[in-house]
C-alpha positions as CSV (number, residue, x, y, z in Angstrom):
1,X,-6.5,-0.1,-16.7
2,X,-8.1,-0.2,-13.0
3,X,-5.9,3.1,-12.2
4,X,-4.2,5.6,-15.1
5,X,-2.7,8.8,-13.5
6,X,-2.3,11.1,-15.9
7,X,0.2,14.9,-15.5
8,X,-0.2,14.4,-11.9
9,X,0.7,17.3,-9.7
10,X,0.5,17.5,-5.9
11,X,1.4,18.1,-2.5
12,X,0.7,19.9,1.0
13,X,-0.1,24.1,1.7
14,X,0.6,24.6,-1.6
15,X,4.4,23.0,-2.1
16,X,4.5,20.7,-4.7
17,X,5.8,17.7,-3.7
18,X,4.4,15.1,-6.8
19,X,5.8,16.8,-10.0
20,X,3.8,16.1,-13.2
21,X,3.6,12.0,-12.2
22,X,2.2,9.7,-15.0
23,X,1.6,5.9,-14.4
24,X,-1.0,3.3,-15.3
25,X,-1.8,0.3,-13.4
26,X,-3.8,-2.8,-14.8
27,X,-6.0,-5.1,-13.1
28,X,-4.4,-7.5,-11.1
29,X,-0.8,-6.1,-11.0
30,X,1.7,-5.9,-7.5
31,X,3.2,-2.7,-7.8
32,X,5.7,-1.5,-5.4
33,X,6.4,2.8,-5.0
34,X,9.7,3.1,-3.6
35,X,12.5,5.9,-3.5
36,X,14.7,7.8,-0.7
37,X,12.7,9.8,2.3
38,X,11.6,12.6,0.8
39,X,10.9,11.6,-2.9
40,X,6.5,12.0,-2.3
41,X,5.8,8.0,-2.4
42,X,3.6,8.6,0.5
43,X,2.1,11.7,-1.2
44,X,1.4,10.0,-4.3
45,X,-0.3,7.3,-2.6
46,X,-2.3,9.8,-0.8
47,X,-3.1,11.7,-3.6
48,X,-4.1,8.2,-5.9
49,X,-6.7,7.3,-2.9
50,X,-8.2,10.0,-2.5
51,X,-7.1,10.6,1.1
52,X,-5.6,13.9,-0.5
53,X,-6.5,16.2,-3.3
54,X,-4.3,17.3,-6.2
55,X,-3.2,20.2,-7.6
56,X,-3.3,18.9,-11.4
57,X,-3.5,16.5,-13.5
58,X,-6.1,13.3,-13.4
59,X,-7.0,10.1,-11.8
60,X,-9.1,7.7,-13.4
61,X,-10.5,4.6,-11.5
62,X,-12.0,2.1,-14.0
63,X,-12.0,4.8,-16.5
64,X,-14.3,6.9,-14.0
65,X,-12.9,10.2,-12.6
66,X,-12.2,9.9,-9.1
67,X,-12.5,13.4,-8.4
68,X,-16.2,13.2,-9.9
69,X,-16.4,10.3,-7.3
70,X,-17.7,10.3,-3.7
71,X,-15.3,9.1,-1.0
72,X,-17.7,6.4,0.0
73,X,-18.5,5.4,-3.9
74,X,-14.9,5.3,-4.6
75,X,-14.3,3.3,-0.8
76,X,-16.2,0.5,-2.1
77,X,-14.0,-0.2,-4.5
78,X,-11.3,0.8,-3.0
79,X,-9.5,0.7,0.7
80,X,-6.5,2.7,2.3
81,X,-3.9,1.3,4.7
82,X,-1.6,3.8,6.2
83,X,1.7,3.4,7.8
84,X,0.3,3.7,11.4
85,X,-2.8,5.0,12.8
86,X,-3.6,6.6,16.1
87,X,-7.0,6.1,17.7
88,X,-8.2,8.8,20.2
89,X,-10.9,6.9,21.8
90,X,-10.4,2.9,22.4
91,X,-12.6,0.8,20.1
92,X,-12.5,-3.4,20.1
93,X,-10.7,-5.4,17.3
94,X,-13.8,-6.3,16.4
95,X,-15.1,-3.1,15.9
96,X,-12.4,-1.6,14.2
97,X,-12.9,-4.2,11.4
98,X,-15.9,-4.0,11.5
99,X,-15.6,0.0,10.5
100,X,-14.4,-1.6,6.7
101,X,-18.1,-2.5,6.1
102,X,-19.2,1.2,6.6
103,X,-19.0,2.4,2.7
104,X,-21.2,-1.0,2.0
105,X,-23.7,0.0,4.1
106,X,-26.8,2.7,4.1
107,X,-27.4,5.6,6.2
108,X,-28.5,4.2,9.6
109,X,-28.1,0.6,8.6
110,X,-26.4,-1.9,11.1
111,X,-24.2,-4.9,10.1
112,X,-26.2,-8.4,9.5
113,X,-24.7,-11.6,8.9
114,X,-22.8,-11.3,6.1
115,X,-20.7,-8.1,7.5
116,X,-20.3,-10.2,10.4
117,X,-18.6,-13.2,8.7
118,X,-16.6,-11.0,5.9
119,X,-14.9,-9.2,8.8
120,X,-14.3,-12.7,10.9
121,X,-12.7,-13.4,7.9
122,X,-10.6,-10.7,7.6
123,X,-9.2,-11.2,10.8
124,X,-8.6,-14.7,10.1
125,X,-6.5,-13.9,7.0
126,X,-4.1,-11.6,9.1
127,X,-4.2,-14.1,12.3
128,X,-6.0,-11.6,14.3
129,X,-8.7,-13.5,15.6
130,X,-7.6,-14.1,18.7
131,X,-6.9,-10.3,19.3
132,X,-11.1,-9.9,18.3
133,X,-12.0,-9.0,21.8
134,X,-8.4,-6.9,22.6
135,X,-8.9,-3.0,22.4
136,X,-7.0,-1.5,19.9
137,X,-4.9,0.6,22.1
138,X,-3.9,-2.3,24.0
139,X,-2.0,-3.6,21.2
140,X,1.5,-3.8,19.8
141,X,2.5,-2.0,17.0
142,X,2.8,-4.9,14.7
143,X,-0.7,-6.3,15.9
144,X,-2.4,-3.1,15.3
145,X,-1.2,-2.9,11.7
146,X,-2.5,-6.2,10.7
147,X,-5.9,-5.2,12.2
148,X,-5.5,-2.3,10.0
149,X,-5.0,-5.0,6.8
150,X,-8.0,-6.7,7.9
151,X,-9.9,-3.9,8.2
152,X,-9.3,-2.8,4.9
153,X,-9.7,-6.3,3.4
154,X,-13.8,-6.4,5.4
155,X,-13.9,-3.0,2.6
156,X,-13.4,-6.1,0.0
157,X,-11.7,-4.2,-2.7
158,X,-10.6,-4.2,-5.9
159,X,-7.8,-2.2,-5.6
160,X,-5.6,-1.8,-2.2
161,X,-3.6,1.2,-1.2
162,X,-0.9,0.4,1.7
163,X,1.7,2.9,3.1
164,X,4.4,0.4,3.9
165,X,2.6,-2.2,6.1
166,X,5.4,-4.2,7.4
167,X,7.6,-1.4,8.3
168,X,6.6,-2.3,12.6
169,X,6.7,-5.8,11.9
170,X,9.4,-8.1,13.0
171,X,10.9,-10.3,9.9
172,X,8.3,-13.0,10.6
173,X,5.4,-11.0,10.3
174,X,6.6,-9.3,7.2
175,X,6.9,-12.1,5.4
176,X,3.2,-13.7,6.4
177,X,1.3,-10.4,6.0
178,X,3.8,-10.1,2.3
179,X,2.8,-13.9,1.6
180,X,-0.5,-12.7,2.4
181,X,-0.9,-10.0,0.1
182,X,0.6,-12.1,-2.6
183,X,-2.1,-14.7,-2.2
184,X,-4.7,-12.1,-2.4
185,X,-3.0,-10.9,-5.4
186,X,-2.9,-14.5,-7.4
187,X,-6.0,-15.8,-6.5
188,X,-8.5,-13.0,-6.1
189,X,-7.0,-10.7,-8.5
190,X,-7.0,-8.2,-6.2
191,X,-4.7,-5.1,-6.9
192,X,-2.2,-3.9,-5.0
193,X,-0.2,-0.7,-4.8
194,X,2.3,-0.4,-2.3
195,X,4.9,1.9,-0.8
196,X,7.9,0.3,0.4
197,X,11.2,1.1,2.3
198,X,13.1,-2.0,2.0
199,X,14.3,-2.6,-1.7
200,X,14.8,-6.5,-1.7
201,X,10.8,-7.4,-0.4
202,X,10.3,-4.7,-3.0
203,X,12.4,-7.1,-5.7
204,X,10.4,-10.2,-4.3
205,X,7.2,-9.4,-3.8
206,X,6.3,-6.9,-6.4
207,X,5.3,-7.6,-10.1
208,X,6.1,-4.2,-11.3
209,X,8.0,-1.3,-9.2
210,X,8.2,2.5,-9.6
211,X,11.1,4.0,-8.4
212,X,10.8,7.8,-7.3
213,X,13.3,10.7,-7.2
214,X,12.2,14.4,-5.9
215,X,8.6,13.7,-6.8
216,X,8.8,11.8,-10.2
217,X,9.2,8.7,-12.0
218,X,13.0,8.1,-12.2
219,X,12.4,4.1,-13.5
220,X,9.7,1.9,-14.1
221,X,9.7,-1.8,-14.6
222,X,10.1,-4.9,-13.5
223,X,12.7,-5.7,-10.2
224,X,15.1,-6.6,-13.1
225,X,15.0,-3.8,-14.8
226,X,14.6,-1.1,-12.1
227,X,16.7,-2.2,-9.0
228,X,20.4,-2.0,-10.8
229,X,23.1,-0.8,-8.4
230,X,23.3,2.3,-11.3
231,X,19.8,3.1,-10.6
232,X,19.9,2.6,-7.1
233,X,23.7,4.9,-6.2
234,X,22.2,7.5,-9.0
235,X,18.9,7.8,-6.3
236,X,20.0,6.9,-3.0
237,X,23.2,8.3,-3.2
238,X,25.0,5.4,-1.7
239,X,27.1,2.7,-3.2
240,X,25.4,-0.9,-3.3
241,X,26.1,-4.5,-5.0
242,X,23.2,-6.0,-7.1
243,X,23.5,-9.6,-7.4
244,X,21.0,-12.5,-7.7
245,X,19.0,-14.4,-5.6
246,X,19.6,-17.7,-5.9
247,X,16.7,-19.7,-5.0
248,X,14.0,-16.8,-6.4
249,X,16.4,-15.3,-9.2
250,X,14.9,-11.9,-8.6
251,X,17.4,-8.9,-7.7
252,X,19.4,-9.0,-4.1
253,X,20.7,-5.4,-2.6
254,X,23.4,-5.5,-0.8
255,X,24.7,-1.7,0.8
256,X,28.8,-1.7,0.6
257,X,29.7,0.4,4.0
258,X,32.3,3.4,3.0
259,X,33.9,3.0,6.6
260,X,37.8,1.8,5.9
């Protein structure tokens, strides 16, 4: 197992938002978090990367104890994309990717070559070259959270963390940085553990999906088994038809309006 989470409890000043969470993820898996607003899929992500600590319970990265790790031992392993981030002071594109070759390097020690070309292609992956010499603040919403993917991606890790990346990206853009992340997936066996808001990317995309309900597991599985429309009213509260996509076969959500 790359990541096993074992009793986990957690949360913000001291309300518990993750409620005794267990869940193991192997190498190489695409596992989607999702649930209502509310259920802690952003918190448990937090609390898994280390970006927040945890009340109880364990975390094991590789079978080593991430809470016996150092933020910039476990960072090279690992990298951390969250839904949006604000920048208080204007850096380049190129120097906000370059920031993802930080927990590589030593105390003092500037980029050579090799940093240089990892994060070019980074921001060739995401099709953010041309923004390179664009500072950050400059940028759209969507473009600024595919610099965030390639920054994370110049980290080169095993194991990727992102807080629903497509959610200010137009239809287009969610499916390249989704085909994206799936490529990186299949060919470089990289990882990836992702909290989503829209079920039916969720169903496509994802190998293996938890579904959360007031800070636990309610269902894990694969799309099949997890996004049912029993599941899905039990959770969300709302009545839906699950059918089946006919050209990938994987599950298709449709919301039934309750208006007469």
């Amino acid at each position: 197992m790359i990541l096993e989470i074992r009793n986990l409890s957690g949360g913000y000043y001291q309300t518990e938002i993750i409620k005794g969470i267990s869940l193991e993820i192997k190498a190489g898996e695409f596992v989607g978090i999702i649930g209502p607003n509310g259920s802690g899929k952003t918190t448990l992500l937090r609390l898994s990367s280390k970006v927040l600590p945890f009340y109880k319970g364990n975390i094991f990265f590789n079978g080593q104890d991430i809470s016996r790790m150092s933020l910039k031992e476990f960072s090279r392993k690992t990298a951390f994309v969250p839904q949006d981030t604000a920048y208080n002071f204007s850096f380049s594109v190129w120097e906000i990717v370059l920031m993802g070759r930080i927990p590589h390097l030593k105390r003092s020690q500037s980029e050579g070559k090799k940093d240089f070309q990892i994060a070019e292609n980074a921001l060739g992956l995401t099709d953010t070259l041309h923004l390179k010499k664009k500072m950050i603040n400059e940028l759209s919403s969507g473009e600024r959270q595919r610099v965030m993917i390639a920054r994370a991606l110049a980290q080169e890790p095993e194991l990727l963390f992102l807080d629903e990346p497509t959610s200010h990206l137009d239809i287009g853009h969610q499916i390249q940085v989704l085909d994206l992340l799936k490529k990186l997936n299949r060919q470089n066996n990289l990882t990836i553990i992702m909290v989503m808001h829209d079920l039916n990317l969720a169903g496509q995309y994802c190998g293996r999906i938890a579904l959360l309900d007031k800070g636990m597991i309610f269902k894990q599985g694969s799309p099949a088994e997890v996004l049912t429309y029993q599941n899905i009213e039990e959770v969300y509260k709302t009545v839906v038809v699950v059918n089946e996509n006919p050209i990938t076969k994987k599950p298709n959500v449709i919301l039934v309006s309750q208006e007469k």
